[in-house]
C-alpha positions in Angstrom: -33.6 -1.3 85.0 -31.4 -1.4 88.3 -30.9 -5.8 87.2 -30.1 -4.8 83.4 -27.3 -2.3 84.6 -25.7 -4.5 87.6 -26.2 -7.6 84.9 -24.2 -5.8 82.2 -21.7 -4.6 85.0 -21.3 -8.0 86.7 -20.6 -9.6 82.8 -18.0 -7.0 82.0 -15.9 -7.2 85.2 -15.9 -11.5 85.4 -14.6 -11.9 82.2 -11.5 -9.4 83.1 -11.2 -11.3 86.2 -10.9 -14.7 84.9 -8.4 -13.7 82.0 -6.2 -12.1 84.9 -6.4 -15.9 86.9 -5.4 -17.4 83.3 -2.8 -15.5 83.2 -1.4 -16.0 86.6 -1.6 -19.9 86.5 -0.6 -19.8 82.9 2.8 -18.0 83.9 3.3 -20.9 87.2 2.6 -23.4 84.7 5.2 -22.6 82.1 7.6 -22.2 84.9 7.0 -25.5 86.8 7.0 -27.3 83.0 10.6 -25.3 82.0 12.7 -26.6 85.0 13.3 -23.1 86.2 14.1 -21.5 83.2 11.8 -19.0 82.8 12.0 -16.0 85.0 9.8 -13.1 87.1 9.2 -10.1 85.0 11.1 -8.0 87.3 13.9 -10.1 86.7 13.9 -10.1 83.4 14.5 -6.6 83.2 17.4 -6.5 85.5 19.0 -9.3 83.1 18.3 -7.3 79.9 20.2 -4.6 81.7 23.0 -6.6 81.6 23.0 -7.0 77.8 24.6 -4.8 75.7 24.8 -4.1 72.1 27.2 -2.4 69.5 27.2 -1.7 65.7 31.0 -1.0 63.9 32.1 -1.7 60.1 29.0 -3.7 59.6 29.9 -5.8 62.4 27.1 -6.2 65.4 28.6 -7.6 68.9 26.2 -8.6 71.6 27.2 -9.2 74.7 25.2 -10.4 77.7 26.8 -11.0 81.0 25.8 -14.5 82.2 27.0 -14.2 86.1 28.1 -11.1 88.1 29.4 -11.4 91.2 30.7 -15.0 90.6 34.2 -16.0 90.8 34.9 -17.1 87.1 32.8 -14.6 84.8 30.5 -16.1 81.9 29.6 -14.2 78.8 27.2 -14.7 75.6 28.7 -13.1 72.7 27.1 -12.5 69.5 28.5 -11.5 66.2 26.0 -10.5 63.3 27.0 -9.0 59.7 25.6 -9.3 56.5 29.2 -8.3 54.9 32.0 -9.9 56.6 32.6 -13.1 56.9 33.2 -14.3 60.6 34.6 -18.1 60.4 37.9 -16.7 60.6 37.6 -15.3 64.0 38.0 -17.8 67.0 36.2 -16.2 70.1 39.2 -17.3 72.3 41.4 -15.3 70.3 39.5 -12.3 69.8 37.7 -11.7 73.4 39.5 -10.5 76.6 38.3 -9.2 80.2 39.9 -6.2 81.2 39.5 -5.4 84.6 39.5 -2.0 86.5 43.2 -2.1 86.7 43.8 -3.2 83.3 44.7 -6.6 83.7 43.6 -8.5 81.1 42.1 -12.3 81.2 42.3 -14.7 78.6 39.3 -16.2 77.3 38.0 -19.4 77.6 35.4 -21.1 75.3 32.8 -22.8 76.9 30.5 -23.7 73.4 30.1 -21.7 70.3 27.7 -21.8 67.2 26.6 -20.5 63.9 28.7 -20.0 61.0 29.4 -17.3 58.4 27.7 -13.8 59.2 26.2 -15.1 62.5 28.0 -16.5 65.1 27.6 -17.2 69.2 29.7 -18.3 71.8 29.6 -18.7 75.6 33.3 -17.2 77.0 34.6 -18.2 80.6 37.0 -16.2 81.8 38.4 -18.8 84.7 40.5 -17.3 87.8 39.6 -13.5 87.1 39.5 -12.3 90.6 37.5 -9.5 90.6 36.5 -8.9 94.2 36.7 -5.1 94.7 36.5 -4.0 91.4 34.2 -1.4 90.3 33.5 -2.2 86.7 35.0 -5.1 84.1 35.1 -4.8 80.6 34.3 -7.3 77.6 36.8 -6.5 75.1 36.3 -8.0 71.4 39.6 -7.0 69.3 40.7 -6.5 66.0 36.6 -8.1 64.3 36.4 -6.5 60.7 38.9 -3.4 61.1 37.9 -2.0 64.3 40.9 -2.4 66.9 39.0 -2.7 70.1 34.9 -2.9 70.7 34.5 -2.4 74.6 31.8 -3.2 76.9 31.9 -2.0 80.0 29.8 -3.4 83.4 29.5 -1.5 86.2 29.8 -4.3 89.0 28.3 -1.7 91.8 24.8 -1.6 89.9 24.4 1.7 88.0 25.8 2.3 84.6 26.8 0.3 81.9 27.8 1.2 78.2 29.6 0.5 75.2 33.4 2.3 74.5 
């Protein structure tokens, strides 16, 4: 009786144990195989927190902040509708950085994609010093009526939201 229990025991428990080693060298696999790409789940998480999100007059902006602390700041932005048509807007026009004393930095566009209600691009905001600052904020102006959509980091770890 004493076999039949530690059998059925010993047969629930290996199966758990092997899925959990699968796992493990699954996840060191896909990492070695994309060249660093892929990230710790711990990290993941602290990236999402850099990724914010807004909805106004049909208009969604995404905006993910690529490089704190370096010395010319990177942003994804992401424009999503299903009523207005964004090929008119050019990213370099429409996106500043405003920093905590409200200097503002023009834009610079590193790529951009998509076309009519979806559209990306990857902003570099080149010689915007912002040693010492508290916070910065992503500003996307004047996108389908609304005058200013603002994003602001908090560059001493803590909050973040969307004005």
């Amino acid at each position: 009786m004493y076999r039949i229990i530690l059998s059925a025991v010993a047969a629930a428990l290996l199966p758990q144990a092997a899925f959990a080693q699968m796992d493990g060298q699954m996840m060191e696999h896909m990492k070695e195989h994309m060249g660093g790409q892929m990230e710790e789940k711990g990290q993941m998480r602290e990236s999402a927190a850099l990724a914010m999100e807004a909805e106004a007059a049909g208009v969604t902006a995404k905006v993910t902040y690529n490089n704190p602390g370096n010395a010319s700041p990177v942003f994804n932005v992401v424009l999503d509708t299903h009523s207005v048509e964004l090929d008119r807007y050019r990213f370099e026009d429409i996106v500043a950085l405003r920093d905590q004393t409200g200097g503002e930095h023009a834009a610079g566009l590193v790529s951009s994609k998509g076309s009519g209600h979806h559209r990306e691009a990857t902003i570099e905001f080149r010689g915007a010093d912002l040693a010492g600052s508290d916070y910065v904020e992503l500003v996307i102006k004047d996108v389908a009526g609304v005058p200013e959509r603002v994003f602001r980091f908090d560059l001493k770890g803590g909050v973040r939201k969307s004005l």
